[in-house]
N, C-alpha and C positions, 0 to 999 in steps of 0.2 A: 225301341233301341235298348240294349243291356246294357250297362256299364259293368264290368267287372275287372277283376282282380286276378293281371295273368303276368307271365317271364317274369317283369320284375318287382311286381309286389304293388305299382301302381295301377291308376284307374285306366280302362282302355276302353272303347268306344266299341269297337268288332270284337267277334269271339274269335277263339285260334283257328275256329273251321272258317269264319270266310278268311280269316290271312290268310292261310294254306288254302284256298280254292283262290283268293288271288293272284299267290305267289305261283302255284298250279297254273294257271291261265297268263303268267306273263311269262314263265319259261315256255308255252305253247308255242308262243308269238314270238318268244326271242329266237327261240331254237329253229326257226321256220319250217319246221319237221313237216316233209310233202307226205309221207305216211302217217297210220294213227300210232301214238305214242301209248304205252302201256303204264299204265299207274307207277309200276316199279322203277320204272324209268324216270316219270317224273319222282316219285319219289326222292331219289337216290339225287337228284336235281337240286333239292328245295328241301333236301334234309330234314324229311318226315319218312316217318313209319310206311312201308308198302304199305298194310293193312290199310294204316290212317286214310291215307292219299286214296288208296281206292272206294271207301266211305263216303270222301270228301267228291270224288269223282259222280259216283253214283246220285249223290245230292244234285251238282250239277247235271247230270243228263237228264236224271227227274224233272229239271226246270227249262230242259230246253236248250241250255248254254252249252254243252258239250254233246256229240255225239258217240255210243259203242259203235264201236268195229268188234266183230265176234271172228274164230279162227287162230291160226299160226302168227297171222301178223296183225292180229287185234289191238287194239288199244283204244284213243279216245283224242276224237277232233272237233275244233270248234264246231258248230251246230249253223250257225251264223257269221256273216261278218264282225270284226269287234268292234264296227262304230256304231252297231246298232244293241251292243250288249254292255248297260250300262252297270255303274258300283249297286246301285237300287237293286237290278235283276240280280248279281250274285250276294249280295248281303243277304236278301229277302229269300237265295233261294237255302240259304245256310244257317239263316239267323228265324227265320218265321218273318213273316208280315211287321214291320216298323211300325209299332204302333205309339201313343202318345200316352203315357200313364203318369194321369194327372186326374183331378177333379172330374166330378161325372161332367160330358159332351153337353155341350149347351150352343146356341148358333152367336146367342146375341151378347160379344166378347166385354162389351163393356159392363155386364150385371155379375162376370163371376171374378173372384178375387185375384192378385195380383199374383203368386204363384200360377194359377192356371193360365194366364193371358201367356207371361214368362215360359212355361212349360208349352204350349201351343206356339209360342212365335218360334221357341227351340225346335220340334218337333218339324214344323216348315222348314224352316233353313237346313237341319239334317238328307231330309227327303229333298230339297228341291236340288242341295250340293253335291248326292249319291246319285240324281237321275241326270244330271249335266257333266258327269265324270263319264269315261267310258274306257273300256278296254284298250282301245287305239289310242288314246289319250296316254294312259301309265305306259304303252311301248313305246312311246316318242321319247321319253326319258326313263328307262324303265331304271337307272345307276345312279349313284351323287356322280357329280362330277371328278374326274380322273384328280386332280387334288384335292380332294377331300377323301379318294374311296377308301381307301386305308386307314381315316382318321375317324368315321363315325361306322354306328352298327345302322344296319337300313333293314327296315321288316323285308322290303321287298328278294334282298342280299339270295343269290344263287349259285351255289356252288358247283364245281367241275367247271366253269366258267372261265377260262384264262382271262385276265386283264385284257390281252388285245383284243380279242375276241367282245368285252364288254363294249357297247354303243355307250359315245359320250355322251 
């Protein structure tokens, strides 16, 4: 897992390509688009770059999670169901494999030092929290609640979106 230093200066756990492939993937689901949606579209959605969003797109078809549609009315649709496309599959498919960078791997957890037990128990809980999340999971609420939407910034936040149109 990276930790770095993105929007505002503080620590974040994802990089900006899986937010934008997950913000990408819950305007899919919110928009319930019966045809494939064009990068630019979603783009224009999720307030990234065409360019970007089609990068970010391409990652995910690479890994399965999205499918191309080629043509006039080409774009790009889930691959899968989303209860079976977990935060694991698109973190890992944007971020590289979650790995645990700590102390050299050793099996037997009581002979190595207390940072690596700590960095290992972290590394589990990351991985087991991203493979029990799922795509159908973030649509069930994919908004803060109607009094709050206006009061906090939300990574997920999607634009051209009217309020009534946003699920409570």
């Amino acid at each position: 897992m990276v930790w770095t230093y993105w929007r505002t200066g503080q620590l974040t756990m994802l990089t900006q390509t899986s937010e934008t492939a997950l913000r990408a993937l819950v305007f899919l689901l919110v928009s319930k688009a019966e045809e494939p949606v064009p990068p630019a579209r979603i783009a224009q959605h999720i307030n990234t770059s065409p360019s970007y969003t089609a990068k970010v797109t391409t990652a995910l078809v690479k890994a399965d999670i999205l499918r191309a549609h080629r043509g006039m009315k080409g774009g790009v649709t889930l691959s899968r169901p989303p209860e079976t496309i977990t935060l694991l599959d698109v973190v890992e498919a944007c971020q590289g494999k979650v790995l645990g960078d700590f102390c050299q791997d050793f099996d037997r957890m009581e002979l190595v030092c207390a940072f690596h037990r700590a960095m290992a128990e972290l590394h589990e809980a990351i991985i087991t929290i991203l493979k029990r999340w799922t795509l159908a999971d973030l649509v069930q609420k994919p908004f803060p609640s109607a009094e709050i939407r206006h009061h906090v910034q939300c990574t997920m936040e999607l634009t051209l979106i009217d309020d009534e149109d946003a699920p409570e």
